[in-house]
N, C-alpha and C positions, 0 to 999 in steps of 0.2 A: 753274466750268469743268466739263466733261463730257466724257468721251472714252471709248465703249468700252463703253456702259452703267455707267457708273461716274462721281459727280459728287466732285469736290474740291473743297473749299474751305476757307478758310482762316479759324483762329478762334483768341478768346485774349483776356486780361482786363488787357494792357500790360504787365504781367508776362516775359510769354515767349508767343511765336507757336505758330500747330501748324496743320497739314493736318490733314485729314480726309477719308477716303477712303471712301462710299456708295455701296452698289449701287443704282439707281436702281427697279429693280422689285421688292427689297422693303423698302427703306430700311434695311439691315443696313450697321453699319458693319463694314466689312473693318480697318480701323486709325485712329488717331490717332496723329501723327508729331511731336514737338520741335524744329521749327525754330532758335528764339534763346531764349535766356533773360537776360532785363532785372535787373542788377545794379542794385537801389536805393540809393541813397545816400542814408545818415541826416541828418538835418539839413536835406533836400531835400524841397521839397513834392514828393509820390511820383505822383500824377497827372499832373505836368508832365516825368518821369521816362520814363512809359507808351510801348509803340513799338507798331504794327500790323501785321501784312501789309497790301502795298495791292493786290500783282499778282499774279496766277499763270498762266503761260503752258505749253504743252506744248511741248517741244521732242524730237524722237526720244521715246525712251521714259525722260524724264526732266519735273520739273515744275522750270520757272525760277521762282523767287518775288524780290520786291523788298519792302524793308519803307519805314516811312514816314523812316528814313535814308538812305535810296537804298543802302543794301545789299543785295547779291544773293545767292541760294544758288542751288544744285542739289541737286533730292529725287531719286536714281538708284531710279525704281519699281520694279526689278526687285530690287537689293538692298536699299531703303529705308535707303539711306545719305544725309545728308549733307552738303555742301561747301559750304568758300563760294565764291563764284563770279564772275567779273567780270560789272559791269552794262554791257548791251548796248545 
């Protein structure tokens, strides 16, 4: 997603999610933000454990994200807070 000269997007190894916030003209990144973090459980093949971002939307001056549990946050750009959030 892009907004502003600035692209976001969303990365991460199943583990735990995270945005990513790049200046598009000189590819600096401004931040990397912690979305969720994936509690593995022992015992558990850990791949089938894994979760993703799938969405990221702009809403006002906040990023909506959805991961692949149909769970939703809000990233508040201005304070880089946070929340969870009802899915819309």
């Amino acid at each position: 997603m892009v907004h502003a000269g600035v692209t976001y997007s969303a990365v991460g190894d199943g583990r735990g999610g995270y945005v990513v916030a790049t200046e598009i003209s000189t590819g600096k990144e401004f931040w990397k933000i912690k979305i969720f973090t994936v509690h593995i459980k022992f015992g558990m093949e850990e791949c089938l454990q894994w979760v993703f971002i799938t969405d990221l939307n702009l809403d006002s001056n906040a990023l909506l994200i959805r991961d692949e549990k149909s769970r939703c946050y809000r990233l508040d750009l201005d304070k880089l807070r946070v929340k969870k959030d009802i899915c819309h």
